[in-house]
C-alpha positions as CSV (number, residue, x, y, z in Angstrom):
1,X,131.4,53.1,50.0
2,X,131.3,55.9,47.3
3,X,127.4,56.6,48.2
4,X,129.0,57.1,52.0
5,X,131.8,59.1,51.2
6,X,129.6,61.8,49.2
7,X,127.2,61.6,52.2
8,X,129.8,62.5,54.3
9,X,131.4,65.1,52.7
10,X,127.9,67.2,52.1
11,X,127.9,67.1,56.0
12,X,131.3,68.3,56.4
13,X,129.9,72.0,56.4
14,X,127.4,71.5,58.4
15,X,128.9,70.4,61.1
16,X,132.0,72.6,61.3
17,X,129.6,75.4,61.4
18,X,127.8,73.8,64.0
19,X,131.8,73.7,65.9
20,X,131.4,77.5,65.0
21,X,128.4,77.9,66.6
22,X,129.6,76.3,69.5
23,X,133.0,77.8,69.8
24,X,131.6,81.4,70.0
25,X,128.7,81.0,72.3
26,X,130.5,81.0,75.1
27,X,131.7,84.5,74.2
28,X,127.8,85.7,73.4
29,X,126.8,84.0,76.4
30,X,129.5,86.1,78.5
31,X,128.4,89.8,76.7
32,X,125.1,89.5,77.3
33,X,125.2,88.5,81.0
34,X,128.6,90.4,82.1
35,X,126.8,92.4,85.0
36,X,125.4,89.1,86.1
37,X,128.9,87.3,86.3
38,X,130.4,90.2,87.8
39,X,128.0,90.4,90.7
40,X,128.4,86.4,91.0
41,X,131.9,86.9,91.9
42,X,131.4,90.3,93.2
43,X,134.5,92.0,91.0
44,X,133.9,95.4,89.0
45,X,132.7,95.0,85.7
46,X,136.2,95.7,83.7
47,X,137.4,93.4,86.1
48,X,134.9,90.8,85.5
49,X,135.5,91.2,81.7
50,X,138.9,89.9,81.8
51,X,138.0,86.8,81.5
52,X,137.5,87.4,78.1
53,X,141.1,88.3,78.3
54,X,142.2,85.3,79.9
55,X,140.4,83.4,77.2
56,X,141.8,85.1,74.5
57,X,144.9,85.1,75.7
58,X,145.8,81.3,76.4
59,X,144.1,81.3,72.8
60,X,147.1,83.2,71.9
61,X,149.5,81.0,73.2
62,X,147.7,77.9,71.7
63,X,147.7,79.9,68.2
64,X,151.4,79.7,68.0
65,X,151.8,75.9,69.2
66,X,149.3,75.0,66.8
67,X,151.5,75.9,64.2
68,X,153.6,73.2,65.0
69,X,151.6,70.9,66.2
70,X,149.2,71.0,62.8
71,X,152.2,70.0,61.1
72,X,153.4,66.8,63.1
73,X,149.1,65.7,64.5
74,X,146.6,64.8,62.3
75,X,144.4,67.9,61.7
76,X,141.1,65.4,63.2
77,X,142.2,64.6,65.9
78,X,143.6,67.8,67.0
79,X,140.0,68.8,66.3
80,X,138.5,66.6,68.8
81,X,140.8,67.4,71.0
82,X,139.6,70.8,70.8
83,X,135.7,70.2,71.0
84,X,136.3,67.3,74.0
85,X,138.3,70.0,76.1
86,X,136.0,72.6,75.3
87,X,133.2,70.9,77.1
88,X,135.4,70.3,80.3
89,X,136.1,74.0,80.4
90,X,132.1,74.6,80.3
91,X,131.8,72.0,83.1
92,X,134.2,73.9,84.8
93,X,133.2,77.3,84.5
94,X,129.5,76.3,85.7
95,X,130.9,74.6,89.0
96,X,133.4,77.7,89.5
97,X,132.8,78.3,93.3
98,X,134.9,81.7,92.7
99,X,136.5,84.0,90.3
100,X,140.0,82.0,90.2
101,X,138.1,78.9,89.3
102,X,136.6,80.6,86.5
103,X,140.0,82.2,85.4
104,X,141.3,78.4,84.6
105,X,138.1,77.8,82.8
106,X,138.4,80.4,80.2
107,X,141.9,79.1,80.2
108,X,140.6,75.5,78.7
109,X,137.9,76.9,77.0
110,X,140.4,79.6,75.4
111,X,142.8,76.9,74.1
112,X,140.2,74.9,73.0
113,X,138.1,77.7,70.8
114,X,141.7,78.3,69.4
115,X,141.7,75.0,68.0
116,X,138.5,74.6,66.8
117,X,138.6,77.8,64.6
118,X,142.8,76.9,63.5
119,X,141.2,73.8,62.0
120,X,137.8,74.5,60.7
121,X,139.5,77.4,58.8
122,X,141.9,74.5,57.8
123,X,139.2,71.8,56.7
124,X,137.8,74.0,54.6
125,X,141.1,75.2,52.6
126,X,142.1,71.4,52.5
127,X,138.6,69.8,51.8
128,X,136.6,72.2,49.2
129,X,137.6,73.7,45.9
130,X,139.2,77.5,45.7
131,X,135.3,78.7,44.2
132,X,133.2,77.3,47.4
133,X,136.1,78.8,49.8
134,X,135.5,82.4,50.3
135,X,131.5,81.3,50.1
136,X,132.2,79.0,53.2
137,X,134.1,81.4,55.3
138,X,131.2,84.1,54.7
139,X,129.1,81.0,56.1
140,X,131.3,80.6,59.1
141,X,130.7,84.3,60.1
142,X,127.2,83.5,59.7
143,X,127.3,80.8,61.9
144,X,129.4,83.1,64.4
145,X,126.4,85.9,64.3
146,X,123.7,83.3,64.8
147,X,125.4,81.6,68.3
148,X,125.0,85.5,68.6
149,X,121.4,85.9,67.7
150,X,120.4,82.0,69.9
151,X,122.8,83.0,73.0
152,X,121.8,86.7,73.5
153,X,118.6,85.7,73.4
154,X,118.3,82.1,75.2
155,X,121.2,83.8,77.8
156,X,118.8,86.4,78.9
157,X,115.8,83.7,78.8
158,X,117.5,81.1,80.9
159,X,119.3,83.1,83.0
160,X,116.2,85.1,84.3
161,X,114.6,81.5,85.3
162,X,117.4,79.2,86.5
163,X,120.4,81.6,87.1
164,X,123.5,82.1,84.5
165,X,125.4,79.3,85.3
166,X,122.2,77.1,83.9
167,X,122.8,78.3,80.2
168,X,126.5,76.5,80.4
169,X,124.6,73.0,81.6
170,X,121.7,73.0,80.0
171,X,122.5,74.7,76.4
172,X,126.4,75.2,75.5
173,X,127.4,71.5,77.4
174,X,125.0,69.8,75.3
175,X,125.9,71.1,71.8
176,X,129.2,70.0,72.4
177,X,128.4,66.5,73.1
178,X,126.2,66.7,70.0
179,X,129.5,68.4,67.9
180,X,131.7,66.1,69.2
181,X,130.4,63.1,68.4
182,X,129.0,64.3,64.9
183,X,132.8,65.1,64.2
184,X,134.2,62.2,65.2
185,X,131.7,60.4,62.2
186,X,132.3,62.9,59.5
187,X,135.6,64.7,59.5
188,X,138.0,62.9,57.2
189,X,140.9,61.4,58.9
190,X,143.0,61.9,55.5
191,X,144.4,64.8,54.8
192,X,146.9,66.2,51.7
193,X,150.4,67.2,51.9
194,X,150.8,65.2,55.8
195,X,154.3,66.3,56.9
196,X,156.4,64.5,59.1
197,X,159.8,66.3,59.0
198,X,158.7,68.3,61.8
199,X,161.3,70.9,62.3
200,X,162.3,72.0,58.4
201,X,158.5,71.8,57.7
202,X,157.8,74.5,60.8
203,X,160.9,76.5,60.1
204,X,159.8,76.7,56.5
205,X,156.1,77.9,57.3
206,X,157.5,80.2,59.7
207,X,160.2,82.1,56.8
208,X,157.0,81.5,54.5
209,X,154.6,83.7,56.7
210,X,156.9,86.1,58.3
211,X,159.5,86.7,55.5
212,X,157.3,87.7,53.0
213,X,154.8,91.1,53.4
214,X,151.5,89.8,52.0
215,X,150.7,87.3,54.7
216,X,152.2,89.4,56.9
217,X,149.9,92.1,56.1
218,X,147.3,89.9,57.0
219,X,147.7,88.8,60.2
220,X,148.5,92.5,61.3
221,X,145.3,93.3,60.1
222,X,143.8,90.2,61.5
223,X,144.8,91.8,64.8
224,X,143.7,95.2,64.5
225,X,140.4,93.9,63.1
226,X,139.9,91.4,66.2
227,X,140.6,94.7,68.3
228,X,137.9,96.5,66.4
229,X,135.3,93.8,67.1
230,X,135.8,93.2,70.6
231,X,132.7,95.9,70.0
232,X,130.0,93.7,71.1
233,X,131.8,92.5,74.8
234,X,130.7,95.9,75.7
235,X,127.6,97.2,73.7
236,X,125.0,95.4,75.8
237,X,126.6,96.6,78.7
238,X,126.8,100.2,77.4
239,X,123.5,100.1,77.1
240,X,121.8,98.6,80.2
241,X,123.9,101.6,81.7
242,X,123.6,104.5,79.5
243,X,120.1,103.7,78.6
244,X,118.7,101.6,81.5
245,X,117.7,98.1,79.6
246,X,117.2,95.0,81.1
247,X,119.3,91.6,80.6
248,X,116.7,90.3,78.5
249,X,116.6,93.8,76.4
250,X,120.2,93.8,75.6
251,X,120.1,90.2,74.9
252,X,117.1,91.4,72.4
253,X,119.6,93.8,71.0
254,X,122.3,91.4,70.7
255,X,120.3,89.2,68.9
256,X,118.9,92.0,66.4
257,X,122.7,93.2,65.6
258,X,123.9,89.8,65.4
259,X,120.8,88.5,62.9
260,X,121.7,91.5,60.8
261,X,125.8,89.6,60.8
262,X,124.1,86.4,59.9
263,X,123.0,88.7,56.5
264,X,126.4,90.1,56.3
265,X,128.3,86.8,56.6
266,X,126.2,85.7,54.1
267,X,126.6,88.9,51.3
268,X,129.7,88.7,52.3
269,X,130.8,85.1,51.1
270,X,128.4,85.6,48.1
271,X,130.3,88.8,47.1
272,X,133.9,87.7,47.5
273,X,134.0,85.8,44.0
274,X,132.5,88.7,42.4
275,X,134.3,91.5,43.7
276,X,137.3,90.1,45.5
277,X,138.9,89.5,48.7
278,X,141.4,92.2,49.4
279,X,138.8,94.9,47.8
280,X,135.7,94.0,49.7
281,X,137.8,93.7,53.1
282,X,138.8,97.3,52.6
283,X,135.5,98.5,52.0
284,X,134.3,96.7,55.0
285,X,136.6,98.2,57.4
286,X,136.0,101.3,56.5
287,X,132.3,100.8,57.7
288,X,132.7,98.9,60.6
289,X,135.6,102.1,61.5
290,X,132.7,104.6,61.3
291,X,129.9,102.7,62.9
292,X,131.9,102.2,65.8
293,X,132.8,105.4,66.2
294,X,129.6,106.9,66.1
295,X,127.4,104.0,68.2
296,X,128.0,105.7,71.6
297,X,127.3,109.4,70.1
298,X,123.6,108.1,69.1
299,X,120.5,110.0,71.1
300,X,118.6,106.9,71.9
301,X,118.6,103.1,72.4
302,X,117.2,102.5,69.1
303,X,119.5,104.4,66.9
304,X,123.0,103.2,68.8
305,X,121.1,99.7,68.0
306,X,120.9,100.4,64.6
307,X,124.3,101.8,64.2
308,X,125.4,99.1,65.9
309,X,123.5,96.5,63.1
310,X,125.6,98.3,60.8
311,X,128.6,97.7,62.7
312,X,128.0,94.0,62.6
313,X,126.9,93.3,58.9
314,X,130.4,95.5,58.1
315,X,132.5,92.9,60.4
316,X,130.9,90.0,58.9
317,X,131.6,90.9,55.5
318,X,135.0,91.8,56.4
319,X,135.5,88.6,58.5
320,X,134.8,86.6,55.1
321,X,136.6,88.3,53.0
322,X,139.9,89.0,55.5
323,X,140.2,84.7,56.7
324,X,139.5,84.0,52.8
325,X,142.6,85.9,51.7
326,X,144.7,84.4,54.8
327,X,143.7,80.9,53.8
328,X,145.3,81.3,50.1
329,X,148.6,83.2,51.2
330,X,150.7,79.9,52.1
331,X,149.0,77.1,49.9
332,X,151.2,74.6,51.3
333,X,151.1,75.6,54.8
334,X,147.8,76.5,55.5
335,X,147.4,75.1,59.2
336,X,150.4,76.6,60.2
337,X,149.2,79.8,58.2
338,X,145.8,80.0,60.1
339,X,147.4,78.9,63.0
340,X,149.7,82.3,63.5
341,X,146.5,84.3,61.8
342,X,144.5,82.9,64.6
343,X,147.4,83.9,67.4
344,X,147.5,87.2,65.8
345,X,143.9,87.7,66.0
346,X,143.6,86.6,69.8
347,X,146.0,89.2,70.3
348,X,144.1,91.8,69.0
349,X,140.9,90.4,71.0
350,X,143.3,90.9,74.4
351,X,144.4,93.9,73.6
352,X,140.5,94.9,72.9
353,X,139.5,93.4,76.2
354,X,142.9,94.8,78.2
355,X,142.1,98.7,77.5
356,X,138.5,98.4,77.0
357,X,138.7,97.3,81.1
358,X,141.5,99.6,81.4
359,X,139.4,102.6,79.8
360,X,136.3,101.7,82.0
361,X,137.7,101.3,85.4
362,X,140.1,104.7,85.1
363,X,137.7,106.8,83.4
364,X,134.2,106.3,84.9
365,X,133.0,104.0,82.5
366,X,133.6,106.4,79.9
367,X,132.4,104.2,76.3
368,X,133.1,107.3,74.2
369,X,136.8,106.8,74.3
370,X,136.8,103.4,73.9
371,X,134.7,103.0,70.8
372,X,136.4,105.6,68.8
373,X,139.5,103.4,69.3
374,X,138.0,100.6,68.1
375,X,136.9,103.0,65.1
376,X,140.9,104.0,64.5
377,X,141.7,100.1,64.7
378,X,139.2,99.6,61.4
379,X,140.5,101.9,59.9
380,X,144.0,101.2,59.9
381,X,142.9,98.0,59.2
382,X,142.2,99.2,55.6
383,X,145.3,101.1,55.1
384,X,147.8,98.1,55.9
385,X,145.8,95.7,53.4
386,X,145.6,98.7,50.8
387,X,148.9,99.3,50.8
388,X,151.0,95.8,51.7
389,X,148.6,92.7,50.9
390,X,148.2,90.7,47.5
391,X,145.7,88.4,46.7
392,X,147.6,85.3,45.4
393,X,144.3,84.1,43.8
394,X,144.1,87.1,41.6
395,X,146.4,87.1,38.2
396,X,149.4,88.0,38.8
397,X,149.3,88.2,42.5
398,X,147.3,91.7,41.9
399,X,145.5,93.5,45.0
């Protein structure tokens, strides 16, 4: 039984970064083949890209229920709940007959994403040790830029032979059978500090996370930081225009930004121990504020690539080390903790996708503008951690 419970528990990982990997494909799937959708349904392209909005939106919503309902549901079964609807709103999506049918599957797929991340942020604070944390949400990132790296390349692939729509039944639909059924084995059904008292126990983590400035401070950066990296939604597209590559080229170029992430997520989770969350977060920002700001200025195809590598190493690093420092800022409320972290970030993500459209449609597709926003978002990023977060890990609550 011992034997089976240590067996278990080296898979835990594994799988919730194959969950990961899942979750976010969906989104890698959309960036790469956003012209192709759009002509589907025949809607402009910053129409076509609300979706995205739709998504993150009812991920929103689901960000601040979760708070609640992490407290009174066991944190497995909310997971499977997640993954199971998840799939239904990939089935959906593929048989959309029209753009309003694939409006209310972004809707199920949003909610459902929402929950996967709440609680795979939340296995990991309740199920490994404090040293192995910040390591594992480095992986996590990792695991986010590979669906990157696999999707922008098999998306292209696919979608050149059998149509987009194929790469939702024949590659995302499948992992989630596989993830779902893997979960259901290995995710522990026990979980510490189970609370019952429903309302005190949400009122508390509420006060906890709003009446105090450090985990505040987080999730407002959380949201300007999702804002920054809504980057990629539109870099493929930015560059099938502005430099005339095919799908299968920018899906080339997705994968090439997002394998450099996969290093980043890694350095990243390796560095946090060693130089700290709240100090390496900064630091990462700050690059991923002046790589986006500069990606659109770039002469040719190649260099904006490059610049945009950059870009994505700096927001994997500083989407291990920002999540690492959420996790630790309400101990005993974690769920409810990543929960509003996760609403806060979805809101950044809409906000992202709302004036990226916005940007495109009034000003002629005009990336210049919006990239140096999401330049001014990293960037105040690093001021609002510098000057109002604390890392509770560190003596004496230091920065």
């Amino acid at each position: 039984m011992g034997t089976d419970n240590s067996f278990r528990r080296t898979l835990l990982l594994p799988i919730l970064l194959l969950c990961v990997f899942l979750g976010y494909s969906i989104n890698f799937f959309f960036s790469t083949l956003l012209l192709n959708v759009a002509s589907t349904f025949n809607v402009p392209i910053g129409t076509a890209s609300q979706l995205v909005t739709i998504g993150t939106l009812t991920g929103l919503i689901m960000g601040f229920a979760m708070s609640a309902l992490a407290i009174r549901f066991k944190h497995k079964s909310l997971f499977l709940f997640g993954i199971a609807f998840y799939a239904v709103g990939v089935l959906v999506y593929f048989f959309a007959p029209n753009f309003a049918t694939a409006i209310l599957a972004m809707v199920l797929i949003g909610a459902s994403l929402s929950t996967i991340v709440i609680m795979v942020y939340t296995l990991i604070g309740e199920q490994l040790p404090l040293e192995r944390r910040g390591w594992a949400a480095g992986i996590v990132m990792s695991s986010i830029m590979a669906s990157a790296v696999v999707l922008g390349t098999v998306s292209g692939f696919i979608a050149s032979i059998a149509g987009w729509r194929m790469v939702l039944l024949g590659f995302i639909f499948p992992i989630s059978m596989v993830c779902l059924a893997l979960s259901a084995v290995v995710v522990p059904s026990k979980q510490p500090l189970l609370q019952t008292d429903v309302k005190p126990s949400y009122v508390q983590a509420l006060k906890k996370i709003f009446m105090n400035k450090s985990p505040l401070a987080c999730a407002v950066s959380t949201t300007l930081v999702a804002f920054s990296t809504v980057f990629p939604i539109y870099a493929v597209t930015f560059l099938r225009i502005i430099f005339s590559a095919s799908a299968a080229l920018g899906g080339v170029y997705f994968a090439i930004a997002a394998g450099v992430g996969i290093v980043g997520g890694v350095v990243g989770g390796r560095l946090i121990n060693r130089y700290g969350r709240k100090p390496l977060t900064i630091v990462a920002v700050l690059f991923l504020a002046i790589s986006a700001i500069l990606f659109t200025f770039m002469p040719t195809a190649g260099v904006s690539v490059a610049i945009w590598a950059i870009n994505s190493f700096a927001a994997a690093v500083a989407l291990a080390g920002l999540p690492s420092l959420t996790l630790e800022q309400v101990p005993e409320y974690r769920a409810s903790m990543m929960s509003i972290n996760n609403a806060f970030y979805n809101a950044g993500s809409v906000l992202g996708v709302i004036i990226g459209g916005l940007v495109l449609n009034l000003y002629a597709n005009n990336f210049h503008i919006l990239y140096v926003l999401f330049g001014v978002a990293g960037a105040f990023t690093a001021v609002v951690l510098f000057f109002f977060a604390k890392d509770p890990c560190k003596t004496g609550s230091a920065t």
